[in-house]
N, C-alpha and C positions, 0 to 999 in steps of 0.2 A: 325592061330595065327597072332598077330598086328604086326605089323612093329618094333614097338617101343617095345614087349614083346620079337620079336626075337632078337632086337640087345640086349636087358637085359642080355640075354640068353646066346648068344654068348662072351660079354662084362665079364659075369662072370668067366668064365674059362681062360679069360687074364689076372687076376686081378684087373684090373678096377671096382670102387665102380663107383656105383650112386651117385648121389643127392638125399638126400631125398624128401620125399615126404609129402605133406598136403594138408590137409582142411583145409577150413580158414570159416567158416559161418560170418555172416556179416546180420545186421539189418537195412533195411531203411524204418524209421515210414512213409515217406510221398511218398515211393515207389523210386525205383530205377528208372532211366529215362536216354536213351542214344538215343541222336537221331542216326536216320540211315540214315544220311547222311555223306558229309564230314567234316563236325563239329562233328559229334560224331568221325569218323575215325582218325580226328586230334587228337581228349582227347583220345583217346585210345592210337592211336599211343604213345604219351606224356607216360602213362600211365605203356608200355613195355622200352621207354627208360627210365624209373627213375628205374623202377623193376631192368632192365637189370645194372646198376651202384651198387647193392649188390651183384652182381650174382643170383636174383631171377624171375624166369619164369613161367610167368601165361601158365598154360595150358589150362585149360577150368572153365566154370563156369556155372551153374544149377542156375537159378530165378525161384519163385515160382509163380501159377497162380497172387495173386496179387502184385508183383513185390517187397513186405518187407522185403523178405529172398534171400539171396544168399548163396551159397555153391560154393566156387572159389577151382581148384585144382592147387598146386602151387609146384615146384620143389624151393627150398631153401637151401643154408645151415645151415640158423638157423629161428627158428620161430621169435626171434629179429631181424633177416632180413627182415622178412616180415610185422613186427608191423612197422619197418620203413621206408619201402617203401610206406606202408598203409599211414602210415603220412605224407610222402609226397604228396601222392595223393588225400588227404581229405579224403579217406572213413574208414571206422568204420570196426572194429574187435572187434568180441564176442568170439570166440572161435577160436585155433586155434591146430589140433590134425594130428603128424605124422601118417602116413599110408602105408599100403603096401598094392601092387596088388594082388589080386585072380581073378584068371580069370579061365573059364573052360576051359584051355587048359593048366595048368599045370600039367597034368597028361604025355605031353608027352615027 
C-alpha cells in the first residue's frame, strides 16, 4: 500500500476529510517545453508558490509523447481554485474533473 493511501486510510477513522481531488487536462498547440535546468526549476518553483496561496497542490502530471496534452493531478479545494491558479501561471485549462483513488489495494 502507498504511503499517502495508508495515511488516507488511517486519516479516515479520525475524522479528517481530504482535499479533493482532480485532473486538470490542459492543451499546448506548440508543445509544452520546461527546460531541465535551474530556469526551469525556478518557473516551477514560482509555479507551487502561487498554487500553494489558494491552498492548491500539484501533485504530478503525465505529457503526452508529443508534449500537446497534459494531464496534471491536483489536490484543491475547488476547481475555481485551480482555474486561478492556472491564470496566474499562464497555462491553459480544458477540462477539469474531481476524482477519486482506486487503487488495487483497497480490498484490504
Amino acid at each position: 500500500m502507498s504511503r499517502r493511501a495508508q495515511i488516507e486510510r488511517e486519516n479516515r477513522g479520525k475524522g479528517k476529510t481530504n482535499m479533493p481531488r482532480y485532473v486538470v487536462e490542459r492543451t499546448f498547440p506548440d508543445g509544452l517545453s520546461v527546460p531541465m535546468n535551474d530556469v526551469g526549476a525556478e518557473a516551477l518553483g514560482g509555479v507551487i508558490m502561487r498554487n500553494a496561496e489558494k491552498g492548491v497542490t500539484w501533485v504530478q502530471s503525465f505529457v503526452s509523447p508529443d508534449k500537446k496534452q497534459s494531464f496534471c493531478i491536483y489536490d484543491a479545494p475547488s476547481p475555481e481554485a485551480i482555474r486561478s491558479t492556472a491564470q496566474k501561471n499562464a497555462l491553459p485549462v480544458d477540462k477539469i474533473t474531481e476524482v477519486r483513488v482506486l487503487d488495487p489495494y483497497f480490498y484490504r
